[in-house]
N, CA, C and O of each residue as an XYZ file, in Angstrom:
596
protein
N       7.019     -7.760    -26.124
C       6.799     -6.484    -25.482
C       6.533     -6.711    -24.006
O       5.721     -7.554    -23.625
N       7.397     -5.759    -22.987
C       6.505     -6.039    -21.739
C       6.329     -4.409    -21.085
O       6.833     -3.372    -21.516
N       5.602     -4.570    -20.124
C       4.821     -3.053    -19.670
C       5.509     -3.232    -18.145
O       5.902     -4.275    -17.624
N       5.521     -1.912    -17.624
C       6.554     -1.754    -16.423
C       5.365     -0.845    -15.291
O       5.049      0.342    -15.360
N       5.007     -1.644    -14.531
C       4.488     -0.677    -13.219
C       4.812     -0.448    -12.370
O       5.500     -1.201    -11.680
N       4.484      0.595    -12.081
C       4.746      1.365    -10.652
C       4.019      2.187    -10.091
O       3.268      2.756    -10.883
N       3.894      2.571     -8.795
C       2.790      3.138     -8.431
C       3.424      4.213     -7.677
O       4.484      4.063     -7.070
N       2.701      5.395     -7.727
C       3.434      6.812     -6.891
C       1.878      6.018     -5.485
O       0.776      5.495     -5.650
N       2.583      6.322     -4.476
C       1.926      6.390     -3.289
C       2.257      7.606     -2.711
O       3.357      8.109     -2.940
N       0.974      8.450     -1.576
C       0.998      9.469     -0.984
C       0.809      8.864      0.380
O       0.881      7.661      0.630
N       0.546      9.888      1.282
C       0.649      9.457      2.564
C      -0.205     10.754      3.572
O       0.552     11.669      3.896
N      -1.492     10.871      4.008
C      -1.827     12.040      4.546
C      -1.844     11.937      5.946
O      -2.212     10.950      6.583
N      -1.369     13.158      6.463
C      -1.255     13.667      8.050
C      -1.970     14.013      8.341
O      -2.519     14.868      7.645
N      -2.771     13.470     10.115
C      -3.520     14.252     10.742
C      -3.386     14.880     11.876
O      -4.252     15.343     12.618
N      -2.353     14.869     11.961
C      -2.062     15.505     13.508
C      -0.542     16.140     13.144
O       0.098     15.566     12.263
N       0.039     17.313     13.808
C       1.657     17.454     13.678
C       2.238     16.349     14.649
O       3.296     15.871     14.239
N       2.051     16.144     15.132
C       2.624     14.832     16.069
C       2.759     13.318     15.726
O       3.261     12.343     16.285
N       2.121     13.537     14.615
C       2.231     12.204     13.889
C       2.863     12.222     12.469
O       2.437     12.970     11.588
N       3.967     11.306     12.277
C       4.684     11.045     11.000
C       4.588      9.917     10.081
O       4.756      8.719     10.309
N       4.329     10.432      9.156
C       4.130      8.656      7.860
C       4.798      9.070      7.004
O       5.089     10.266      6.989
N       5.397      7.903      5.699
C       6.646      8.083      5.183
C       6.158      6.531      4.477
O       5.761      5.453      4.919
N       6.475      7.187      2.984
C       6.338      5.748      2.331
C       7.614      5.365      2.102
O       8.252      6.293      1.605
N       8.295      4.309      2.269
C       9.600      3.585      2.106
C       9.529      2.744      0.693
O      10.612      2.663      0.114
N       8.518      2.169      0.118
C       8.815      2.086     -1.107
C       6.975      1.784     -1.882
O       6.002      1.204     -1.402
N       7.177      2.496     -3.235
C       5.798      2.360     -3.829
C       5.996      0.622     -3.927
O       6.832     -0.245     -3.672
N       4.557      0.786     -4.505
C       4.395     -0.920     -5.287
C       4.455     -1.050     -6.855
O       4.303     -0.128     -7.656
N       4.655     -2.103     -7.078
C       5.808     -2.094     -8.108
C       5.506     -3.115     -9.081
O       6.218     -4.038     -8.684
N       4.928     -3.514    -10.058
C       4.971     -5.254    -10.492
C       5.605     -5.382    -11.529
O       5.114     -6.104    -12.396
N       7.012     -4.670    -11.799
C       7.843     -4.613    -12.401
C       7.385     -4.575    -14.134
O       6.529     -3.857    -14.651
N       8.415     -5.769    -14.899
C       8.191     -6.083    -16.175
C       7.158     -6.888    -16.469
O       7.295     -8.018    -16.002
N       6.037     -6.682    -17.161
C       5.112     -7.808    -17.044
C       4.403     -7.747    -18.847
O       4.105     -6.662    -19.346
N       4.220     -9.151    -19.657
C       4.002     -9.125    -20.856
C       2.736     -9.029    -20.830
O       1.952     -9.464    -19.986
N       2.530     -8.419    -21.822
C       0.730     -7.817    -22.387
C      -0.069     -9.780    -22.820
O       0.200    -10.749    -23.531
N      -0.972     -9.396    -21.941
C      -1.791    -10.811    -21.790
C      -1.861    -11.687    -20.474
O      -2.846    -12.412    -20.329
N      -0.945    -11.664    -19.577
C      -0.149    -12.153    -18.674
C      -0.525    -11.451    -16.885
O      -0.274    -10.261    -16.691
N      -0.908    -12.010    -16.132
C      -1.069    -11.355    -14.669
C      -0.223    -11.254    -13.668
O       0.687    -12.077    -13.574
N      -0.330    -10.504    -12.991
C       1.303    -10.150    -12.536
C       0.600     -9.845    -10.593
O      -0.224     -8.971    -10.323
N       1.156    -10.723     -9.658
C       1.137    -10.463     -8.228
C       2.069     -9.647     -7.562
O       3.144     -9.614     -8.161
N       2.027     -8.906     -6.422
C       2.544     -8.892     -5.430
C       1.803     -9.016     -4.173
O       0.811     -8.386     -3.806
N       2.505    -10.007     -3.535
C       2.056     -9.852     -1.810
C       2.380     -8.945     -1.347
O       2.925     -8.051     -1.994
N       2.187     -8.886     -0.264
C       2.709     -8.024      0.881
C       4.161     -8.567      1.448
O       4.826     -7.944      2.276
N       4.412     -9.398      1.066
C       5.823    -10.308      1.591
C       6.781     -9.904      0.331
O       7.807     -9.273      0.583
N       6.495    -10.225     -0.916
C       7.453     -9.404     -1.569
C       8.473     -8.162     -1.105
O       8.244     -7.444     -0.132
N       9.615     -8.040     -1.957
C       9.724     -6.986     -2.294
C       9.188     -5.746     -3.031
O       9.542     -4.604     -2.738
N       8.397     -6.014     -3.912
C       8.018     -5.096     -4.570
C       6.968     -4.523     -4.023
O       6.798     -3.486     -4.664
N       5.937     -4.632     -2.969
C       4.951     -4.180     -2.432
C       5.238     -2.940     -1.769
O       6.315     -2.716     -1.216
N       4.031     -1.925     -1.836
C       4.402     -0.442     -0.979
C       4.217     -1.065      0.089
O       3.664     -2.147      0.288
N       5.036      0.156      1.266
C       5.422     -0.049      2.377
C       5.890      1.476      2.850
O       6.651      2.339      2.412
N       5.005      1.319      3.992
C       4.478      2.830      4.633
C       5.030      2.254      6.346
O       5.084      1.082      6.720
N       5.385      3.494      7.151
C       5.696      3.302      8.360
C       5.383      4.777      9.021
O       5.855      5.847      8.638
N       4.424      4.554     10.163
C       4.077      6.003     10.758
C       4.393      5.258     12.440
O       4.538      4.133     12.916
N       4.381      6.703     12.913
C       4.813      6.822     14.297
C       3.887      7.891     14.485
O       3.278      8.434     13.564
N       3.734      8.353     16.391
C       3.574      9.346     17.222
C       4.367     10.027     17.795
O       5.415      9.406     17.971
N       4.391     11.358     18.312
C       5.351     11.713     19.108
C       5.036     12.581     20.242
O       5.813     13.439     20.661
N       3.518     12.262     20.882
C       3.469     12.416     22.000
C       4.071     11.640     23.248
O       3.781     10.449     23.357
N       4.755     12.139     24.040
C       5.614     11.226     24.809
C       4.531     10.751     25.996
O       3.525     11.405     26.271
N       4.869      9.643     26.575
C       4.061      8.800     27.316
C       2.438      8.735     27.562
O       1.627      8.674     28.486
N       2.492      8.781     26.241
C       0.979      8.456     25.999
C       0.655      7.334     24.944
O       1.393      7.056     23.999
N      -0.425      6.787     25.201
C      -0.799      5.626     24.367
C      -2.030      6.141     23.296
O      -3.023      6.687     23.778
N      -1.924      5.955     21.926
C      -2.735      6.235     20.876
C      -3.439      5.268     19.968
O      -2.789      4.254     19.712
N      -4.439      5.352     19.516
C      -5.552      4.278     19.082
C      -5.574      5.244     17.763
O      -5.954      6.415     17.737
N      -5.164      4.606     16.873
C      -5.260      4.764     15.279
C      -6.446      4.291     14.344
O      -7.217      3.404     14.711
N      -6.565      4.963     13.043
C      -7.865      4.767     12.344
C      -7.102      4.503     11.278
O      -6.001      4.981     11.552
N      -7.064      4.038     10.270
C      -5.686      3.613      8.918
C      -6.747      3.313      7.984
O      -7.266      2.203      8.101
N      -7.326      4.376      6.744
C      -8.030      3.938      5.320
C      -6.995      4.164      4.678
O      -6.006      4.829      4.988
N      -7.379      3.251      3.207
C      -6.539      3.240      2.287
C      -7.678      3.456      1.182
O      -8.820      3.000      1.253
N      -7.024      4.431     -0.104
C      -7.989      5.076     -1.211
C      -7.188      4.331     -2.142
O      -6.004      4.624     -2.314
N      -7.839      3.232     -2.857
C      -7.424      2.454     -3.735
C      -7.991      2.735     -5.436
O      -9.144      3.042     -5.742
N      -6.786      2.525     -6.429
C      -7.790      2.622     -7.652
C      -8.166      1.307     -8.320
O      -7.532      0.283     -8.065
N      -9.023      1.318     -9.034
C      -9.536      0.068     -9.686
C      -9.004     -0.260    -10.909
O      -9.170     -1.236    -11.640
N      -8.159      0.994    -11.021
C      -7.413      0.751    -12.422
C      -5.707      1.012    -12.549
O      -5.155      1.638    -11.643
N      -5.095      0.622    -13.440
C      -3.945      0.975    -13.810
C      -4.247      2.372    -14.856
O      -5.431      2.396    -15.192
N      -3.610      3.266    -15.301
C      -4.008      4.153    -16.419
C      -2.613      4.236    -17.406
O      -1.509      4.326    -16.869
N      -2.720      4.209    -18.514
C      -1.687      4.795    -19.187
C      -2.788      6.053    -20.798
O      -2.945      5.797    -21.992
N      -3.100      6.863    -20.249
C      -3.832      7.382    -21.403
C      -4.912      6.917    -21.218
O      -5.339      6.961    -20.064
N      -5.532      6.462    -22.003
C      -7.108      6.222    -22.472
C      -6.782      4.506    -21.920
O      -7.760      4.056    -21.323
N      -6.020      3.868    -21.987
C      -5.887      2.671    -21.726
C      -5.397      2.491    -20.107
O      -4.426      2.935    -19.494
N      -6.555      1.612    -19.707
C      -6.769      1.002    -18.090
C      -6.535     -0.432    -18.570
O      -6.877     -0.996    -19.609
N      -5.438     -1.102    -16.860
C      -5.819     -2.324    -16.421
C      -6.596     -2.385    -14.896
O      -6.647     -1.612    -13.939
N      -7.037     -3.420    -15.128
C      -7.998     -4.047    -13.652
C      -6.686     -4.063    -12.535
O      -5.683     -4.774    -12.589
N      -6.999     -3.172    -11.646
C      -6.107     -3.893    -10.441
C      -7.008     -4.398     -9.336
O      -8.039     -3.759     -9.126
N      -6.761     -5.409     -8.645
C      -7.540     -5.836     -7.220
C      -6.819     -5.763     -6.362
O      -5.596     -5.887     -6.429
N      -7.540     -5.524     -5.314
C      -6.398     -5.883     -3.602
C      -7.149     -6.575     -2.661
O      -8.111     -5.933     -2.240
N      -7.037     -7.422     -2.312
C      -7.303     -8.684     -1.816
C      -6.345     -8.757     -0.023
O      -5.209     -8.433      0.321
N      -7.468     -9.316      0.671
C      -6.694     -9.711      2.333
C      -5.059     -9.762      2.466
O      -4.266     -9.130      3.164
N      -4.893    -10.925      1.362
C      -3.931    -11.437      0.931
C      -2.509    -10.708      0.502
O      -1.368    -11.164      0.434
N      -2.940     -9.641      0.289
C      -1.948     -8.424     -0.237
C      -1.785     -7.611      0.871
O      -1.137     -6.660      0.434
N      -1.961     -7.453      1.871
C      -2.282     -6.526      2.663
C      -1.604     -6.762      4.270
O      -1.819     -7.941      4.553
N      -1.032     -6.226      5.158
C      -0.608     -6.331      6.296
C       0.276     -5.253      7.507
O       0.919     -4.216      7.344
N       0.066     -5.771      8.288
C       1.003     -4.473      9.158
C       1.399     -5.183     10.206
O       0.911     -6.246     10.589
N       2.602     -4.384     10.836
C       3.075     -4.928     11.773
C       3.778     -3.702     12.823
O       4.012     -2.555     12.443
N       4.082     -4.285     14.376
C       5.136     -3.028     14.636
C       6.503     -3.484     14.532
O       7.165     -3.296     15.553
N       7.040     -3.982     13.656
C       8.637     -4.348     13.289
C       8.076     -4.862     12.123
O       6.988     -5.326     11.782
N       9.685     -4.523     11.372
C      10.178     -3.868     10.423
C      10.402     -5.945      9.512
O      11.255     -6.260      8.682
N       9.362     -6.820     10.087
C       9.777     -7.784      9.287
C       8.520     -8.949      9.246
O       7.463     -8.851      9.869
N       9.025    -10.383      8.101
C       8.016    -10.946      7.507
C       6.856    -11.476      8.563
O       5.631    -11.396      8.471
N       7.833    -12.144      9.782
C       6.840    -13.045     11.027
C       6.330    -12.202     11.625
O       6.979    -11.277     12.112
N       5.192    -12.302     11.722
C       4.948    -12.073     12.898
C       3.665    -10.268     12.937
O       3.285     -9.481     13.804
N       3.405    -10.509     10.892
C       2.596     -9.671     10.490
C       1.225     -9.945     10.225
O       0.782    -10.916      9.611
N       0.510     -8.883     10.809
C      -1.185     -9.621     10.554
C      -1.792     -8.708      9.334
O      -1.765     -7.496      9.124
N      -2.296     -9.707      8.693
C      -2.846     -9.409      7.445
C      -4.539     -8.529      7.746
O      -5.327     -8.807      8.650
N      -4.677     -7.659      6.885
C      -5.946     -7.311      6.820
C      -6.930     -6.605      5.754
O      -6.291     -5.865      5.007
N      -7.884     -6.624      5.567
C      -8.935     -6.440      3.749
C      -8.596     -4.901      4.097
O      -9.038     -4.161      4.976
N      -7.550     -4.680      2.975
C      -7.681     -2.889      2.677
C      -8.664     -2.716      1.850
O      -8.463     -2.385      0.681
N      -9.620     -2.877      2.248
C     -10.935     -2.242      1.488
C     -11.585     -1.505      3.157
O     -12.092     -0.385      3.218
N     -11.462     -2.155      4.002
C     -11.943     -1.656      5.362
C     -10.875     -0.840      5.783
O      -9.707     -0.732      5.413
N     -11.859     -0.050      7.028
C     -10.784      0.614      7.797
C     -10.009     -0.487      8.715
O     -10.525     -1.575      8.967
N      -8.733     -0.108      9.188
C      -7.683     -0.864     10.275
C      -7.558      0.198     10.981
O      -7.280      1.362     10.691
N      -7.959     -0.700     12.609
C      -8.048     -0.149     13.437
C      -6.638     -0.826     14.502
O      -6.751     -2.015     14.800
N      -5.380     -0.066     15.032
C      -4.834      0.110     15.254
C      -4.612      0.254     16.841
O      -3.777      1.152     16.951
N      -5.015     -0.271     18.301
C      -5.200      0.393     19.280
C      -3.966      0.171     20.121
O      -3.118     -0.688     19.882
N      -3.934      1.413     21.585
C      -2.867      1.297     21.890
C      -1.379      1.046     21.757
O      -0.756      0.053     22.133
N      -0.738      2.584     20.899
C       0.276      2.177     20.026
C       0.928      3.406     20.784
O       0.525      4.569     20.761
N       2.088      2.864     21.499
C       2.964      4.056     22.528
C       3.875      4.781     21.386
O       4.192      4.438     20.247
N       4.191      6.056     22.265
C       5.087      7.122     21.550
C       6.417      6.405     20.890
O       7.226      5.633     21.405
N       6.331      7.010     19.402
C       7.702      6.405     18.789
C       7.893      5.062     18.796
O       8.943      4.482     19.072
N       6.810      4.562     18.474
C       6.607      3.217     18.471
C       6.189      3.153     17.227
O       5.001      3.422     17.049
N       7.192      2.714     15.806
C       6.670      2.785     14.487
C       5.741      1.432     14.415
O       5.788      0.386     15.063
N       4.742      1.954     13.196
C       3.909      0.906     12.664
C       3.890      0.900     11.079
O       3.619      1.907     10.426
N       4.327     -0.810     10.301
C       4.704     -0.394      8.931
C       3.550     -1.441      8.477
O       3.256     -2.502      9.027
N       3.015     -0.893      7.401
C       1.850     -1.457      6.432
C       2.525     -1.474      5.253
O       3.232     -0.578      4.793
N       2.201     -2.832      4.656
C       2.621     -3.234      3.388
C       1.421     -3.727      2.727
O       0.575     -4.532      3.118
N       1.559     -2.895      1.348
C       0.146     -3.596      0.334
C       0.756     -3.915     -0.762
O       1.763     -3.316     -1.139
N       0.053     -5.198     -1.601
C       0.322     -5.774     -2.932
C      -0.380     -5.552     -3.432
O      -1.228     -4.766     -3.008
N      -0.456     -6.158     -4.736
C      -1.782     -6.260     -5.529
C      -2.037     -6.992     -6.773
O      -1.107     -7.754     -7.038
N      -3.023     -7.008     -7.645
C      -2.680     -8.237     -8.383
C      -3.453     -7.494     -9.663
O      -4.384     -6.699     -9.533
N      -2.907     -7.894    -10.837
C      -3.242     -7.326    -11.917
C      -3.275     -8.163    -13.001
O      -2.600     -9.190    -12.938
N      -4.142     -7.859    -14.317
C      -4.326     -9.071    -15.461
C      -4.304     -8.020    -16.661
O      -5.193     -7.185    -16.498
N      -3.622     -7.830    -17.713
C      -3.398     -7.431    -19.103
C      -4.094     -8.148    -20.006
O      -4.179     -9.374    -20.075
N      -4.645     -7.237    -20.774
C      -5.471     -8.120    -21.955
C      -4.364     -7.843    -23.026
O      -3.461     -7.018    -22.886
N      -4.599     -8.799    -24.324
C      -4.080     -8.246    -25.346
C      -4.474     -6.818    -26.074
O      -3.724     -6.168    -26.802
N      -5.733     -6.505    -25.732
C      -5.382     -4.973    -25.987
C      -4.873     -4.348    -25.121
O      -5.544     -3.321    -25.026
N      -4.000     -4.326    -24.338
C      -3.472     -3.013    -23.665
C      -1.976     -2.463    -24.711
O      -1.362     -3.175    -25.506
N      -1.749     -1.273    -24.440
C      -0.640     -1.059    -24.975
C       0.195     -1.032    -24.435
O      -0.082     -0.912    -23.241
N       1.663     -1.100    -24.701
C       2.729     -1.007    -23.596
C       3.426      0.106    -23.430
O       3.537      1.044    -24.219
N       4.015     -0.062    -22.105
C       4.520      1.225    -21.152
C       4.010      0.857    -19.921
O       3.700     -0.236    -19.447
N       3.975      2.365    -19.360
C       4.003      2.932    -18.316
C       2.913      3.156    -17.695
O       2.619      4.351    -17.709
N       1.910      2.244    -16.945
C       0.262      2.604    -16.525
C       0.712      2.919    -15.035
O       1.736      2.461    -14.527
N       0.012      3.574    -14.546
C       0.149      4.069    -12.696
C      -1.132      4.296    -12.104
O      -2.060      4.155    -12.900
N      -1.346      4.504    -11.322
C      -2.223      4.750    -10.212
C      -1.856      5.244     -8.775
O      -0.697      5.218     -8.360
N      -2.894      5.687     -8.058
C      -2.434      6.175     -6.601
C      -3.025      5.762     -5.857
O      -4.226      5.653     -6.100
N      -2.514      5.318     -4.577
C      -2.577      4.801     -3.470
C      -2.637      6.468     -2.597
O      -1.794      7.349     -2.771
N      -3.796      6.571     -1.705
C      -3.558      7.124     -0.610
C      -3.925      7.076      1.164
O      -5.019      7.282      1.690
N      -2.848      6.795      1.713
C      -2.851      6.227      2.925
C      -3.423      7.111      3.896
O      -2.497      7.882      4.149
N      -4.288      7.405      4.501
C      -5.015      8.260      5.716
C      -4.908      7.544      6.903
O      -5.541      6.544      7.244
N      -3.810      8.323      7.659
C      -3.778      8.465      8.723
C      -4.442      9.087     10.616
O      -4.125     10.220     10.977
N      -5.098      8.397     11.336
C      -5.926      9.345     12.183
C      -5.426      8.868     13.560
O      -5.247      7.673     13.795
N      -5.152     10.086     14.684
C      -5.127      9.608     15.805
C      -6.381      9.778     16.533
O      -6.827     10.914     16.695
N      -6.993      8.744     16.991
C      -8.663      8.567     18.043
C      -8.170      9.214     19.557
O      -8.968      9.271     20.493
């Protein structure tokens, strides 16, 4: 038997001038009951969020929480999820070098980030199945808060 996750991620706005957009949930695919299952932030399977500004020639200092759950759910049946430094990162381009990692348990603070100048955050996470879980479909939500300072 194996169990399939995926995670719906949201994304909240605080300003009309500012845009976020999740490009892909996180994901730890097929994984057998008993068995722990990673994603980094370097994966593919990790969510991955990208926001911008669109005040023109101005420079903006960002506030970035993330509302994490502690569980997977399918029904009455939870797994443990953690998120760890390690899972976690952002960058302003769209790739692996050259990304700094940081504990989404804290806020990320973001400063001086010019107009239309995207910024993409990628989170993993890491999960462990007992033999009691049942199989399917467990989810959880991620929600990304966005602030311009």
């Amino acid at each position: 038997m194996f169990l399939l996750f995926i995670f719906p991620v949201s994304a909240e706005l605080s300003a009309q001038s500012l845009y976020a957009f999740t490009l892909n949930n996180l994901n730890f695919g097929d994984v057998f009951i008993g068995y722990s299952s990673e994603v980094r932030h370097t994966d593919e399977n990790a969510a991955k969020f990208v926001f911008l500004h669109t005040q023109f020639f101005r420079r903006k200092d960002f506030l970035i929480t993330l509302t994490l759950p502690n569980y997977l759910r399918r029904g009455n049946d939870k797994i443990r999820i953690k998120f760890k430094r390690r899972h976690a990162a952002w960058s302003f381009r769209d790739r692996e070098y050259g990304r700094r990692r940081f504990n989404p348990h804290s806020p990320l603070y973001i400063n001086n980030v010019g107009f239309f100048r995207p910024v993409y955050i990628w989170l993993g996470g890491k999960i462990i199945t007992t033999t009691g879980n049942i199989p399917g479909l467990h989810s959880g939500t991620i929600i990304l808060t966005v602030e311009m300072l």
